[in-house]
N, C-alpha and C positions, 0 to 999 in steps of 0.2 A: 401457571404463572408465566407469564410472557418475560423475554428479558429484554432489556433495551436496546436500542442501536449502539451503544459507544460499549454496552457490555459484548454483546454479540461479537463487534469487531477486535475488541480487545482479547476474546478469544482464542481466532483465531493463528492458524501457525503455519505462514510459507517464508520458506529463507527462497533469495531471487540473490547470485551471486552479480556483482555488477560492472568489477572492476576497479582499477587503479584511483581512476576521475570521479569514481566516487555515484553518488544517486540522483543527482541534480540533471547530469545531461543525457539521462536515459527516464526517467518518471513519467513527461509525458507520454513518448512513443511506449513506455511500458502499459499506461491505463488504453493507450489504444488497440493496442494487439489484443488485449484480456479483457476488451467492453465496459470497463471501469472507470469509474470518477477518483479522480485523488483527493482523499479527506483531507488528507493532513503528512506532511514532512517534518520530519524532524530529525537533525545529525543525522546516524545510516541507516533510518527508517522510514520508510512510506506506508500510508494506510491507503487503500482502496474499497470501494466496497461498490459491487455490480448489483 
């Protein structure tokens, strides 16, 4: 049984400590270093998925 993309991602578990200012002005340059798309933000959360 296959799982789906949103279960897949939800799986997953990387903590990315980011600082003070928060997730917003580090996310992009973060999906670029790591070859990733940003799915979704949300409060101190980011999803990527390469």
């Amino acid at each position: 049984m296959g799982n789906s993309r949103k279960q897949r991602i939800h799986e997953l578990d990387v903590t990315v400590w980011v600082g003070k200012n928060g997730l917003d002005p580090v996310v992009d340059e973060l999906a670029e270093r790591v070859g990733a798309e940003v799915v979704r933000t949300r409060g101190h959360t980011a999803v990527f998925e390469r």
